[in-house]
N, C-alpha and C positions, 0 to 999 in steps of 0.2 A: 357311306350314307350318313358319314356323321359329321355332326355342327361345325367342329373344330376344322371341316375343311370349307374349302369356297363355297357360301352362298348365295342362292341368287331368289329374284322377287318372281320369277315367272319359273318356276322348274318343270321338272317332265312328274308326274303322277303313276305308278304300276298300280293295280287294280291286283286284287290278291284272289283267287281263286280256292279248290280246298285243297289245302296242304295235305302231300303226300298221296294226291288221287290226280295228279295233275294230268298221266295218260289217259285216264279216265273218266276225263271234260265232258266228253261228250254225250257218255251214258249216267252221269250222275246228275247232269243239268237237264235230260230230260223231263223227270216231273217235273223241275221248278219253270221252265219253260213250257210246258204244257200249260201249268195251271195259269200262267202269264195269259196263253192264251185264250184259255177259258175263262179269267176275267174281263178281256178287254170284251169277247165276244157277249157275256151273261151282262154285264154294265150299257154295253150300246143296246141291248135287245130293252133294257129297261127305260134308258130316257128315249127311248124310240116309239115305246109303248105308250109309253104318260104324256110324250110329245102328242102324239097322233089319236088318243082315246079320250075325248071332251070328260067322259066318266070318271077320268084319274086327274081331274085340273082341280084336286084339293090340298089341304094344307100338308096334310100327310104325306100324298104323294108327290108335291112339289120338293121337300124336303127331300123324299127319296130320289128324286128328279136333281139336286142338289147333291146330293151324298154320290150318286152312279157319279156325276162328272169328275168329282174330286177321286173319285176309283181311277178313274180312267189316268185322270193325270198322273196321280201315283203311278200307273205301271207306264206311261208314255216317257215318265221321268229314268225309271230305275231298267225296263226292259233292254233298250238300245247295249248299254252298257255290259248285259250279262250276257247277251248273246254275240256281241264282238269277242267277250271273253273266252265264254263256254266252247261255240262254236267256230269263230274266228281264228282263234290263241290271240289277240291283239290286245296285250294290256296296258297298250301307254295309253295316257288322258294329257292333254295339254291342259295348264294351267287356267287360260280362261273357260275352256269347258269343263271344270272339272268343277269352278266357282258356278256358274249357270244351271248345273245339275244340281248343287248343293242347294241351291235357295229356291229351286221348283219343287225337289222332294221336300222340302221342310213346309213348304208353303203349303203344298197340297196337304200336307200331313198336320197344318196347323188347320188348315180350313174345313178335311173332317172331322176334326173335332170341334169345330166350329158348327157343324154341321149337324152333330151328336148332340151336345148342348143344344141347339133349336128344338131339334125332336123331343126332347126330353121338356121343355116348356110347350111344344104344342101339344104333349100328354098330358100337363100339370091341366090344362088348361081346358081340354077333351075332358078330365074326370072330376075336380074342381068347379069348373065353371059353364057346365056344353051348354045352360042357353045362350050364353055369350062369343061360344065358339064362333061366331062366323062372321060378328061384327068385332073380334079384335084381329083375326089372323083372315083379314085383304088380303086383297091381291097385291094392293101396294104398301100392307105391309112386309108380306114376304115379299117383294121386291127389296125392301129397305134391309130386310133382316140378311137378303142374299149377298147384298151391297158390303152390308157391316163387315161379314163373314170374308169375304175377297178383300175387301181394304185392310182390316185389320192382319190376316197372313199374308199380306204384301210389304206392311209397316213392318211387323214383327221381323221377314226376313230381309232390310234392305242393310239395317246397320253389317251384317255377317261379310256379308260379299264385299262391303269398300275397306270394312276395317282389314279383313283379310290379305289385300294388294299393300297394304304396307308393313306385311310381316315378310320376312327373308325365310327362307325352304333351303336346306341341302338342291342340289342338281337333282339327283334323285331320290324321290320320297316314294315308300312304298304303301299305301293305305291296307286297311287293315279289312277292307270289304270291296266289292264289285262293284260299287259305284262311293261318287262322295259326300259325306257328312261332317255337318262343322266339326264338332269333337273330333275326328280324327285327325281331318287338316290341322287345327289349332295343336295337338299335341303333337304333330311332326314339324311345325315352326322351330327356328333358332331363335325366334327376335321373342320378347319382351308380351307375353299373352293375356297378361292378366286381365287387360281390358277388356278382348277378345270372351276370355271365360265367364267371364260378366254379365259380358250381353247375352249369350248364347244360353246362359242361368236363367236370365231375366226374360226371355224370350219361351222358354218350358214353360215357368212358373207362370205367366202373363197368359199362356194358351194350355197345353195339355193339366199342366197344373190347375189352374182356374176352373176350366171346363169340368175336369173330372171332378172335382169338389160341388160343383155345381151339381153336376149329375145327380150326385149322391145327395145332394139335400133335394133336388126334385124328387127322388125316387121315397126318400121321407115324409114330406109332404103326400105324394101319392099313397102311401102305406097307410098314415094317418087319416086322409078321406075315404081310403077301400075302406079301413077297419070300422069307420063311423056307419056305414051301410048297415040296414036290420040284415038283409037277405046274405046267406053264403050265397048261391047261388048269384044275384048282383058283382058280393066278392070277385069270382072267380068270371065271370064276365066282363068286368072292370080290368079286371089285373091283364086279362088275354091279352087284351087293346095294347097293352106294354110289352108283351114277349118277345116281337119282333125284335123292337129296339134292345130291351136287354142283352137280346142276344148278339146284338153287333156290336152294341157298347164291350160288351164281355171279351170277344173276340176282337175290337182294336185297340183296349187298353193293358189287356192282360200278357199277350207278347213280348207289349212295350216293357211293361215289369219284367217276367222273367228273363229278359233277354238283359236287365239292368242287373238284375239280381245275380244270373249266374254266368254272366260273361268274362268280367275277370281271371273266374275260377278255368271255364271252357277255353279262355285262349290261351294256357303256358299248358294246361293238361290233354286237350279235346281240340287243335285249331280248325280243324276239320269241321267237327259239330259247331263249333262260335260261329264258326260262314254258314252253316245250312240254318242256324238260329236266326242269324245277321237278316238271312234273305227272305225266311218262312215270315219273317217280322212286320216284311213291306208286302209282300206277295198273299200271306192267307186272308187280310179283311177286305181286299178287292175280290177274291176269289169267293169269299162264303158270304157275300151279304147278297149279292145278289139271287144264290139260291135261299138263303133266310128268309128273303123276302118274296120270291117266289113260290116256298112251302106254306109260309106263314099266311099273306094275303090272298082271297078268294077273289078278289078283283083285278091282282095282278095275273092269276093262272088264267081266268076270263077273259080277261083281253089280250092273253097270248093265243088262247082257245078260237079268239075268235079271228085273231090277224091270219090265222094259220086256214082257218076254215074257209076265211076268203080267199084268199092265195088261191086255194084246191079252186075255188067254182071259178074263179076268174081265170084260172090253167084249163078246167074241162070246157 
């Protein structure tokens, strides 16, 4: 598998599973595959809900209506992959699917934080500004903001995939997780990366970088108008309106950290734990926002309440 012998521009891809549990694919990938599916099903019951209940066609829950799909895509992107592996044993990827996977997870994964960033300006702007909440956040303009959000992680991941086809791969490359991500591709190349690592820098920095910075100065801003409030009580009714999101922000950026912070160390010591960190990474924020926001919103529990109530009279 190394440089020094013949390489080629289209190679074959293994998918790496957990080392040294490899008889035991099938019971180890259970939860991750459960919860797989207890995302896609918790994410379709939400834009299904906001689709079909006039009462959830606001800003808030458009955004949520926005965030479910980019859920979705994330697991539509990374599921195929761990279930051919887990359950299948098939760990080759052919080279052009290995690129198309690569630049649908990065995208969906740029476009929820795309997504996280809006929410976090329709709160600035909910506790800042709410008489003007409803003539600035239209309909067309969350149309525009949805637009932004899609164009912009479609730009960010187009340079990845072409620069990619002009770099040379050993025959066989083996990646370092169950599906593909630039960084790993880029670092099993022979040919000359540096461009490669460039874009792919500038492409972080440009979205999860940006956004999360962003975040955090929304969430100052917001800090700063709670504290101006006479009432605790105001306070802590102010702040609630932010929990939900906090809570999703928390759980889709803080993964991304630990997983940067102690993966180095987890893949020569732990390669077993770096895979189950690798996949808990893409898997937990489609899994828990949709119950976050099922606990959190009185609106969202009400209109499950009620799709289910009808169901019953329209069966009796």
């Amino acid at each position: 598998f190394l440089c020094n012998t013949s390489t080629f521009a289209h190679p074959t891809f293994l998918l790496t599973g957990f080392p040294g549990l490899e008889a035991f694919h099938h019971w180890v990938s259970i939860p991750i595959n459960l919860t797989c599916v207890v995302s896609i099903l918790g994410n379709s019951i939400i834009l299904f809900l906001i689709h079909v209940d006039p009462a959830l066609h606001e800003p808030m829950y458009i955004f949520l209506f926005m965030l479910a799909a980019s859920d979705l895509g994330l697991c539509a992107s990374t599921f195929p992959t761990m279930v051919r592996l887990f359950w299948l044993g098939a760990c080759e990827l052919p080279f052009d699917f290995c690129v198309a996977q690569m630049f649908f997870i990065h995208a969906f994964t740029y476009a929820e934080s795309g997504v996280l960033l809006a929410m976090a300006f329709d709160r600035i702007i909910a506790i800042r500004n709410p008489l003007h909440y409803a003539t600035i956040l239209t309909h067309s303009a969350m149309v525009k903001v949805g637009a932004a959000i899609l164009v912009r992680a479609v730009l960010l991941n187009l340079p990845g995939p072409i620069l990619l086809r002009r770099l040379l791969f050993p025959q066989i490359s083996i990646l370092s997780h169950c599906y593909c991500l630039h960084c790993d591709l880029v670092a099993l190349a022979c040919s000359n990366t540096r461009v490669n690592s460039l874009v792919g820098l500038v492409s972080i920095l440009l979205s999860l970088g940006l956004d999360s910075s962003l975040i955090m100065l929304s969430y100052a801003l917001i800090l700063q108008t709670v504290l101006g409030i006479a009432s605790p009580g105001e306070w802590l009714k102010a702040l609630n309106t932010c929990v939900s999101h906090l809570c999703i922000v928390l759980i889709f950026y803080l993964p991304k950290l630990g997983l940067s912070v102690l993966h180095p160390v987890e893949k020569h010591s732990y390669p077993a734990l770096a895979v189950l960190m690798a996949n808990l990474h893409f898997v937990v924020p489609p899994f828990m926002n949709p119950i976050v926001y099922c606990i959190k919103s009185k609106q969202i529990r009400q209109g499950l309440l009620k799709h289910f109530q009808q169901k019953r009279v329209d069966v009796s």
